[in-house]
N, C-alpha and C positions, 0 to 999 in steps of 0.2 A: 344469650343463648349461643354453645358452641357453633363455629362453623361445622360444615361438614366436611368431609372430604369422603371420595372414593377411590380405590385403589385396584389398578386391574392389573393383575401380575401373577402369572403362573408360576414362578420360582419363588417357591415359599420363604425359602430363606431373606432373598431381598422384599416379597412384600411384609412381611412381618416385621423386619428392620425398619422400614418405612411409617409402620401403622405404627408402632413405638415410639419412633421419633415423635410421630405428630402427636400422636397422644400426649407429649410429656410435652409439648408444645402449646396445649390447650385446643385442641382439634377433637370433633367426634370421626371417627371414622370404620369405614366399611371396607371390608376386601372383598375383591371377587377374585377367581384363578382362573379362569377363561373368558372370553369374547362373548356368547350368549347369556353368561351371567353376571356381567358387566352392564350389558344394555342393558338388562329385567333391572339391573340394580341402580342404572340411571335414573328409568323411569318410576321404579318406587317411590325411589328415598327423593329423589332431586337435589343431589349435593350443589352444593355452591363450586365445586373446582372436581375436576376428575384427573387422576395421574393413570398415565395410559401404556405400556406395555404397546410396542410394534409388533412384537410377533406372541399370538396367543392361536390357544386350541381352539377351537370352536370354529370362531370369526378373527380375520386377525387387528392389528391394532387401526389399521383406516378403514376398515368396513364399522368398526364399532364403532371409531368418532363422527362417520357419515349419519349410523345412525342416531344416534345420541342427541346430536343435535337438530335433527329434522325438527323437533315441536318445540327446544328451548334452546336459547344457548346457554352453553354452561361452556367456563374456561378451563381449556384443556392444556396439560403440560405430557408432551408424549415422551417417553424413555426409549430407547434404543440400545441392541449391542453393536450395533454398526456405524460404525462413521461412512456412510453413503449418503452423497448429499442427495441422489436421487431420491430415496427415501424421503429424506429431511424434507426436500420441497413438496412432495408429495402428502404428508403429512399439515401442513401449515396450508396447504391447497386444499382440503377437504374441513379447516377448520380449529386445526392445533393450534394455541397460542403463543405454545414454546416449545422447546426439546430438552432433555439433557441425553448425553451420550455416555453410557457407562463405560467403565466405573466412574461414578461420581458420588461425591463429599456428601452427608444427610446435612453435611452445614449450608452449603449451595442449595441442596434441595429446600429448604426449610425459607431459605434466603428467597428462591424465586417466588414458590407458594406463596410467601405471604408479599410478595410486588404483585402477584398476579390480583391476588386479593385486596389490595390496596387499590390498584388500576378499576377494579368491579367498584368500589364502593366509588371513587372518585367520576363513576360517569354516573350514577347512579343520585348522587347530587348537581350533578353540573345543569343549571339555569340559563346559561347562554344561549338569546336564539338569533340564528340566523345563516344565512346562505353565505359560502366561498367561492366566487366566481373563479375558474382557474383558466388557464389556455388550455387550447383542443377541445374548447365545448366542455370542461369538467364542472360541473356544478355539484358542493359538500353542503347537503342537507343535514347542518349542527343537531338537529330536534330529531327528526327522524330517523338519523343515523344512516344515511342514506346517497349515494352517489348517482349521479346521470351522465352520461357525455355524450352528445349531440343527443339530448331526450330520452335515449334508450338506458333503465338502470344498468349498472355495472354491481354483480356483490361481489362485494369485499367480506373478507371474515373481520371481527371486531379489531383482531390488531392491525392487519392493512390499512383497515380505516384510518383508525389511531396516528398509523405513522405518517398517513397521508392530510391529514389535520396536523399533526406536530409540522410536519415541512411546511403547509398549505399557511400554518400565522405566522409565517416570517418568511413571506415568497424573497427569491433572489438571494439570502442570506442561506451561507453553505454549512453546515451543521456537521457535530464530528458524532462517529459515531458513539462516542461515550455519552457525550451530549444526546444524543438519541436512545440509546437505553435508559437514560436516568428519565429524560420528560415520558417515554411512552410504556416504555415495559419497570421504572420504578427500578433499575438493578445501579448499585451505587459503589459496584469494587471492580466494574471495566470491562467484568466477563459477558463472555454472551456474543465479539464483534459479528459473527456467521450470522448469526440471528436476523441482525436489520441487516446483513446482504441479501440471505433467501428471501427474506419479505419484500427487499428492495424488487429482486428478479421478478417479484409474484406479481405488484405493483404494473412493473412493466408489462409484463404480460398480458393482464389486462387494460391496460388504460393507454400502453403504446411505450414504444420503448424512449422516444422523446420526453417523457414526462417528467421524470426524474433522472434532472445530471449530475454525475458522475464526478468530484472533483478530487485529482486521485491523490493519494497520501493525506487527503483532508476528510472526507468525509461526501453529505449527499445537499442536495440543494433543488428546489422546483423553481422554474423562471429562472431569469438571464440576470447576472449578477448585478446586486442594485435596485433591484425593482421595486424595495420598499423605501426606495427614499434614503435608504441607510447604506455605507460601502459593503461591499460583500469582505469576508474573508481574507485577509490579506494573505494568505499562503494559497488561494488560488491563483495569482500570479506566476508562481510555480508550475500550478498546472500546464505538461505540453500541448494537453489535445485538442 
């Protein structure tokens, strides 16, 4: 059975480029052209991926991904005509799992959709159980999908999670972020580096800005270099700070 997709996009011209694409891609898919028929079309159909328009009539594009997800999750790729990363954090903070910023390629589009959907299937088998103890009180409930720090849950949207497990199995070891798009968000030609920095800022935010350092020109890392027994990074040496 085809996947689905839905598509909320008031400029007809770019949703219909879009429902094309995917159609010839092997995708069933639905468009909506505003914000309240977007959600109705969430809750109908229950696509498996929703690509989401920031600014729509109705409602705009974070009041719909708010709602959308209140009863399920479904993963969300949001569009934008703006490079405002306010926005962008904004967006990924109510539950986005990506962005692209237009103009963009239907060959990137095409490329992320189907990581994003690669990512859904690949948790949706994973059999691993068990708890990651981390510093600051963080404990990663594998099964549950689930985060605590000193007791109290912390939610994370599905990719925070993600990227905070991808750092969390190789504590002390400094990850780049290409290395980081390819284990958590599945993208394998480099693009995307903004991506795991918003999520990085998001991370902090909620869990404290200690939690995830910083190792610059290299990429990101949890724990103190080393901590798994293994050298960290040999270009965090480099590192001034």
């Amino acid at each position: 059975m085809a996947r689905q997709i839905l598509v909320v996009e008031d400029e007809a011209l770019i949703a219909d480029a879009i429902a094309a694409r995917l159609r010839s891609e092997g995708y069933e898919v639905r468009v909506a052209g505003d914000g309240p028929t977007g959600v109705s079309y969430a809750s109908r159909f229950e696509p498996d991926l929703v690509i989401l328009d920031l600014m729509l009539p109705g409602l705009d594009g974070l009041e719909v991904c708010r709602q959308i997800q209140r009863d399920r999750h479904v993963p969300v790729m949001m569009l934008t005509a703006r490079d405002d990363e306010t926005d962008l954090v904004i967006g990924l903070a109510v539950g986005a799992d990506d962005y692209l910023t237009k103009p963009f390629s239907m060959r990137e589009l095409v490329a992320r959709v189907q990581a994003l959907l690669r990512r859904l299937d690949a948790l949706a088998g994973r059999t691993q159980s068990k708890t990651l103890h981390l510093d600051d009180g963080i404990e990663i409930d594998l099964d549950a999908r689930r985060v605590r720090q000193h007791g109290e849950v912390v939610h994370l949207t599905p990719t925070e999670f993600d990227l905070l497990v991808g750092l969390a199995d190789r504590p002390g070891r400094v990850l780049t972020r290409e290395r980081l798009l390819v284990d958590v968000w599945g993208y394998r030609d480099g693009s995307g580096a903004r991506t795991v920095d918003s999520h990085v800022r998001a991370l902090r935010r909620k869990l404290g800005d200690g939690v995830v350092r910083t190792v610059h020109g290299v990429g990101y890392a949890l724990g103190e270099p080393g901590t798994d027994g293994e050298p960290a990074d040999p270009a965090e040496a480099a590192d001034p700070s």
